[in-house]
C-alpha positions in Angstrom: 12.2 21.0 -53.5 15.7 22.6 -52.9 15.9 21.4 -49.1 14.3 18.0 -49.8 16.9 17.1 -52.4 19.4 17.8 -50.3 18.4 15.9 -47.4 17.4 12.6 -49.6 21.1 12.3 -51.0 22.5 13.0 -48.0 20.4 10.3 -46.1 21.7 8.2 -49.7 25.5 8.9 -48.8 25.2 8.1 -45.1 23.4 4.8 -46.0 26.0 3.6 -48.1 28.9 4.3 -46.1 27.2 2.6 -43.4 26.6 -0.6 -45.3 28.0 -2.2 -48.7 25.6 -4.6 -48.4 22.8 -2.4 -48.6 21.5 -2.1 -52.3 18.0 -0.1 -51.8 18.3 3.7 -51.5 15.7 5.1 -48.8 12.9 6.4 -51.0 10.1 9.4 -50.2 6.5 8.1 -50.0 3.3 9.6 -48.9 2.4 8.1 -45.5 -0.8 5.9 -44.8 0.3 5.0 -41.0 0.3 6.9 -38.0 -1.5 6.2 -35.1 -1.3 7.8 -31.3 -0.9 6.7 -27.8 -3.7 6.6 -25.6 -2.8 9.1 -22.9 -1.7 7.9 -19.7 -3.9 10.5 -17.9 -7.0 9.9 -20.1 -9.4 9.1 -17.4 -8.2 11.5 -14.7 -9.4 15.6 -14.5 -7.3 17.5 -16.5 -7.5 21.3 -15.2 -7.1 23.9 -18.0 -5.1 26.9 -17.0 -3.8 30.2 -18.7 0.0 28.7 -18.2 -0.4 24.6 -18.1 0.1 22.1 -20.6 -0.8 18.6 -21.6 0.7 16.0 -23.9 -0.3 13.3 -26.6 2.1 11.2 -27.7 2.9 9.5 -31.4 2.9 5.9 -31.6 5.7 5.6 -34.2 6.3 8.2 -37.3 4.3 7.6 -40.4 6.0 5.8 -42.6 7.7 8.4 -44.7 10.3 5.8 -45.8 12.7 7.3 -44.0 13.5 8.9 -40.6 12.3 12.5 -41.0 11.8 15.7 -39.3 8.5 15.5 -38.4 6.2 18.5 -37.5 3.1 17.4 -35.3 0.4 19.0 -33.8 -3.4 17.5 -33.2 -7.2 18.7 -34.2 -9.5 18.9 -31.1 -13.1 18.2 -31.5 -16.2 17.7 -28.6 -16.9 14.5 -29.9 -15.6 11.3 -31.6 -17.1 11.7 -34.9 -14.5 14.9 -36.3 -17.5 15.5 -38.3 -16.1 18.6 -41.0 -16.9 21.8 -39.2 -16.9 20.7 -36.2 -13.0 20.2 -35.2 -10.1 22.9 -34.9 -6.2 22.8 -35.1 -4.2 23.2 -32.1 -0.2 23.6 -32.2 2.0 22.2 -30.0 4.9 24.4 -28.2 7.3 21.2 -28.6 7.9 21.5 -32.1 9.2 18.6 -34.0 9.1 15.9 -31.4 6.6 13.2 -31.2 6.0 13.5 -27.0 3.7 16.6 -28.2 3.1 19.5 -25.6 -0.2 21.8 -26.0 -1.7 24.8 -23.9 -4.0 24.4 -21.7 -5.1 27.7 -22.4 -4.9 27.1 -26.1 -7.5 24.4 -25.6 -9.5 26.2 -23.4 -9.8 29.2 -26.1 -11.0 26.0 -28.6 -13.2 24.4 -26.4 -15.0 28.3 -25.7 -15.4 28.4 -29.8 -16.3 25.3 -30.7 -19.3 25.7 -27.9 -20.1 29.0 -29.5 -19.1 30.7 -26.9 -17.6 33.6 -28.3 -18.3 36.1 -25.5 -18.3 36.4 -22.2 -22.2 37.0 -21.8 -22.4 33.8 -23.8 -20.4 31.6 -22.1 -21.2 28.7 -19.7 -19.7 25.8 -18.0 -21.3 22.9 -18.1 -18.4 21.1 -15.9 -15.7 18.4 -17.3 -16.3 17.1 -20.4 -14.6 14.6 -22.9 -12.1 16.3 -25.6 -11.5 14.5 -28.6 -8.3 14.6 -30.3 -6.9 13.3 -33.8 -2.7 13.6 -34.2 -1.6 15.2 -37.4 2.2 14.8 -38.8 4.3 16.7 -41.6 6.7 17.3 -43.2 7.3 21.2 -43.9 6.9 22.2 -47.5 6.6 18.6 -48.6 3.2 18.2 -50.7 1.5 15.1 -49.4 3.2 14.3 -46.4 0.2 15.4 -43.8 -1.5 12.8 -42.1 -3.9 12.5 -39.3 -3.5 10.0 -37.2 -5.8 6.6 -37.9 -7.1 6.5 -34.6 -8.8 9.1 -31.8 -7.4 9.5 -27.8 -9.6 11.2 -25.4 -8.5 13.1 -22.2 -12.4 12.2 -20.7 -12.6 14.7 -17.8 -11.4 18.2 -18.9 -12.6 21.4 -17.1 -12.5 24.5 -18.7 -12.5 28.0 -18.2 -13.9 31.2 -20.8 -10.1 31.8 -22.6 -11.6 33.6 -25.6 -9.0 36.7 -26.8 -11.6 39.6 -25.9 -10.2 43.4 -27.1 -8.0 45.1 -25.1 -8.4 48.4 -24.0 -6.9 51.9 -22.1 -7.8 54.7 -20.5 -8.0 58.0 -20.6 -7.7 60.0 -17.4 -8.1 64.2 -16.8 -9.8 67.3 -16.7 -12.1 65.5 -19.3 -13.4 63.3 -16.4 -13.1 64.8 -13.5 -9.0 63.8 -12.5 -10.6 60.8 -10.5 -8.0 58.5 -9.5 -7.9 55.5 -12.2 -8.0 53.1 -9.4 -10.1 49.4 -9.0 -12.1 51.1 -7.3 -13.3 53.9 -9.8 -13.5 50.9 -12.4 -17.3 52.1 -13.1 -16.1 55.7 -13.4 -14.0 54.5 -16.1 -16.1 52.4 -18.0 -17.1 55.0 -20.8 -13.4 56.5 -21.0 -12.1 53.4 -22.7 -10.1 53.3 -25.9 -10.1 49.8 -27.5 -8.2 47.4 -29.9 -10.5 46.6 -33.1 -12.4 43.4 -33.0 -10.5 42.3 -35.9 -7.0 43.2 -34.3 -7.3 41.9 -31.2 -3.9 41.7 -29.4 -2.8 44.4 -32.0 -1.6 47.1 -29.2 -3.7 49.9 -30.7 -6.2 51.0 -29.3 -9.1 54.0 -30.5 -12.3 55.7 -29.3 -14.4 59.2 -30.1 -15.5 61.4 -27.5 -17.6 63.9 -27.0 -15.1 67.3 -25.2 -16.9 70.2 -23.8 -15.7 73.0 -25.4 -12.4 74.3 -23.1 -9.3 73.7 -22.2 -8.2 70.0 -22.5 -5.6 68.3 -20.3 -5.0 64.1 -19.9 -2.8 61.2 -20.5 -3.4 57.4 -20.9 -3.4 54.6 -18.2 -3.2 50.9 -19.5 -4.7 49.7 -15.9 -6.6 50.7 -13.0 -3.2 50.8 -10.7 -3.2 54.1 -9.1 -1.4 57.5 -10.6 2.1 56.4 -11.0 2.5 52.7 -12.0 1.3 52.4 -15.7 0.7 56.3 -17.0 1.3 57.2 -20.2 1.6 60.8 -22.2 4.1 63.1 -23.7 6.6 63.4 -21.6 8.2 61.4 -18.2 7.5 65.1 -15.8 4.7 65.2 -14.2 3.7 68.6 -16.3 1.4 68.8 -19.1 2.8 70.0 -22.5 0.6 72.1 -24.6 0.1 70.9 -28.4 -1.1 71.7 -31.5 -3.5 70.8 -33.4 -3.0 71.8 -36.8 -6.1 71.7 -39.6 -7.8 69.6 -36.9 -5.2 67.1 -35.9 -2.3 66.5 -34.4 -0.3 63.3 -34.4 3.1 62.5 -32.0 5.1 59.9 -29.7 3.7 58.7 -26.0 6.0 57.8 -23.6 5.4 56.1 -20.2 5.4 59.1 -18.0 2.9 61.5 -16.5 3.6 64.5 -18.7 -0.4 65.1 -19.7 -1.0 66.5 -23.7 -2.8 70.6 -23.2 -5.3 71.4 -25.9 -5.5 75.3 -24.5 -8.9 76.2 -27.0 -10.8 73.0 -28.2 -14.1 74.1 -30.1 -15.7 71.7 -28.4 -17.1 68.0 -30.1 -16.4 65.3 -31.1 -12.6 63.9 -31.2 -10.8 60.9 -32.5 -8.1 59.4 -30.6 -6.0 56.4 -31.8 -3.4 55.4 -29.2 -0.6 53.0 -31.1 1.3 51.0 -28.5 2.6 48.3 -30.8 6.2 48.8 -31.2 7.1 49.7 -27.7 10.4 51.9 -29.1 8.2 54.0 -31.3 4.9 54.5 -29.6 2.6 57.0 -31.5 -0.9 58.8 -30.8 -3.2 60.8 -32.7 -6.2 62.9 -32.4 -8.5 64.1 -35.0 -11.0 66.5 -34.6 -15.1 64.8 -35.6 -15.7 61.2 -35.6 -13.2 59.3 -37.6 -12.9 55.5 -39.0 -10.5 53.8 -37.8 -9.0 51.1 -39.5 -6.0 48.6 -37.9 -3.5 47.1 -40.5 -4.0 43.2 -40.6 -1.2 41.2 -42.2 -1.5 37.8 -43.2 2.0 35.6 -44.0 3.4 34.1 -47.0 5.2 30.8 -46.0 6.9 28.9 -48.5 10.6 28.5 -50.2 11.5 32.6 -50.5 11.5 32.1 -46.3 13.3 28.7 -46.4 10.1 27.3 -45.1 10.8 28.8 -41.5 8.0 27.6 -39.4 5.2 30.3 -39.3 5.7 31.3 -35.5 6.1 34.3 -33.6 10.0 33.5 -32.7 10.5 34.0 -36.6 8.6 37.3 -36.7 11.4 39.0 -38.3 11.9 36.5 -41.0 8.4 36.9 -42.3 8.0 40.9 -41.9 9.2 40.7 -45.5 6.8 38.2 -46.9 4.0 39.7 -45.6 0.6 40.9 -47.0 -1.3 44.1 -45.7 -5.2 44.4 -45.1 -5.1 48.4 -44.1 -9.1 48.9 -44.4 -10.5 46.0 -43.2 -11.3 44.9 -46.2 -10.5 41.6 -46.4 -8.0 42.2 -49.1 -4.4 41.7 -48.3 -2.1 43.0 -50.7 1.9 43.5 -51.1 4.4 43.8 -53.4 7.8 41.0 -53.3 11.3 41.9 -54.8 12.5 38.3 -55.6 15.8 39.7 -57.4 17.6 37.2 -54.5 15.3 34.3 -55.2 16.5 31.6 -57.1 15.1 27.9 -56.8 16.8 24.8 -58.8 13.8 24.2 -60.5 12.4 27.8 -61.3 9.4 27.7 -58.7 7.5 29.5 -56.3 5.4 27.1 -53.4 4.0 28.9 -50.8 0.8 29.1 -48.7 -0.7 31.4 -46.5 -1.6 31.8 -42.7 -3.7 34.2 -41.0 -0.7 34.3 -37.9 2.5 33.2 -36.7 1.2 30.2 -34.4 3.1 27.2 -36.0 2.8 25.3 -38.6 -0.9 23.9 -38.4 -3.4 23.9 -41.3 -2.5 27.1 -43.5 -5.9 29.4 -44.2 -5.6 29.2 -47.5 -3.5 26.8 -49.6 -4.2 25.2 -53.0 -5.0 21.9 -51.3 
């Protein structure tokens, strides 16, 4: 690989100069040592909280042959064994450095799946309970370089908490339901006059529901929390005034602001309407509404990681590096598809490596990969 060649001879140039004497060049080999610390807090209670962290710490670097940049993160499982199936990845937020920081609430979220516990209804805590945890090391876009770590640490008293990404949702307040205030208070008011993200986009920003109108004039905006009138409205304009639409052949789609201006339907038929509300690009907020019930389907992306990016770690800080190498599911179909110009790509040897993850959370194990 490009990179890799370029680091070996320089690693070559720096070991001569530094030695006449020395007549063996440093030399790439897969690793078969890497062990880590036992943590110094193993047997106290580790409290897991949405904003904490903990740490594990590498022994010494596997034995690459050389000092490299090392990527390491760790696999968590609920018992010793790491039994396949039974273990999951977590990354840590200290990338490249062997003192390895982790989120608490990362963990939590693991510990909640690898119980089953999926949902809230689902969920219960048995108190503190002994994590298991293997190290893994890497070296980006070098085949062969992973490890896990010969050995298993346990932090033996860890309490948890139900962390599990549930969808998100808004609300839709107005003449449609009576102009109660969307208070905590009214939460039970509001429960049926929720728009939510998809199960399969959770965090996504958009959010969709059909309701039933009474045939009428319509008038409401969006609130994204029970807050009182003013704090978090959303609608057409910043006024307080609604603004009559359109709808034309039985739609209408248009921007949403954060403001109190309500959207005016002066002479719905009455029925059924469909309302996606898109909040995922905060300077180009969009909503639509569609008269019957409508599917609604959330475009799911997966990433393409490999030499066209330079191998820039799959993480949310390089978002905008990988908007270009990324792959669009826009039915929920499971079936990501795109289209690459690689007119600028150009490799010393001719060839494409890449892999593919599911998100932008580090580096971890990709979800599909030839090996």
């Amino acid at each position: 690989m490009k990179k890799f060649s370029i680091l070996m001879a320089g690693l070559v140039a720096m070991l001569g100069f530094s030695s006449c004497q020395e007549d063996k060049d440093p030399v790439y080999h897969n690793p078969t040592e890497f062990k880590l610390n036992t943590p110094a807090m193993a047997d106290q209670y580790l409290e897991l909280t949405p904003d904490g962290t903990f740490s594990l710490t590498a022994a010494a670097q596997p034995n690459y042959g050389y000092s490299a940049v090392t990527t390491y993160s760790a696999l968590v499982c609920l018992d010793e064994n790491f039994a396949e199936g039974t273990y999951a990845p977590i990354a840590a937020t200290n990338k490249g450095q062997s003192q390895m920081e982790f989120s608490t609430a990362a963990l939590a979220q693991i510990i909640c799946e690898l119980k089953g516990m999926t949902t809230e209804d689902t969920y219960v805590n048995d108190g503190p309970i002994p994590v298991y945890f293997k190290g893994v090391a890497e070296l980006p876009g070098v085949e062969g370089s992973r490890i896990e770590s010969s050995n298993v640490v346990c932090y033996k008293q860890v309490g948890y908490y139900y962390a599990v990404p549930t969808a998100g949702y808004i609300y839709i307040v107005g003449n449609v339901n009576g102009w109660n205030e969307p208070k905590a208070a009214n939460k039970d008011l509001y429960a049926d006059w929720r728009l939510f993200e998809s199960d399969n986009a959770i965090g996504s920003k958009v959010y969709s529901n059909v309701f039933d109108f009474a045939e009428g004039e319509l008038i409401f905006r969006f609130y994204t929390a029970l807050t009182g009138w003013d704090a978090d409205s959303y609608g057409i304009q910043e006024e307080d005034n609604p603004m009559e639409i359109e709808m034309v052949d039985g739609s209408y789609a248009g921007s949403i602001i954060k403001g109190k201006g309500s959207y005016k339907i002066a002479n719905w038929e009455g029925g059924e309407m469909t309302i996606v509300v898109d909040m995922s690009n905060e300077e180009d907020m969009t909503v639509t509404f569609t008269a019957g019930a409508q599917e609604v389907f959330t475009p799911r992306y997966v990433y393409m990681v490999g030499n066209p990016a330079g191998w820039a770690e799959p993480s949310e800080e390089n978002a905008a590096i990988y908007e270009p190498w990324r792959l669009v599911d826009k039915k929920e179909s499971g079936v990501y598809s795109a289209t690459f110009d690689f007119t600028d790509f150009t490799e010393a040897d001719g060839v494409l490596y890449c892999r593919f993850y599911e998100a932008l959370a580090g580096w971890g194990a990709a979800q599909w990969s030839a090996d």
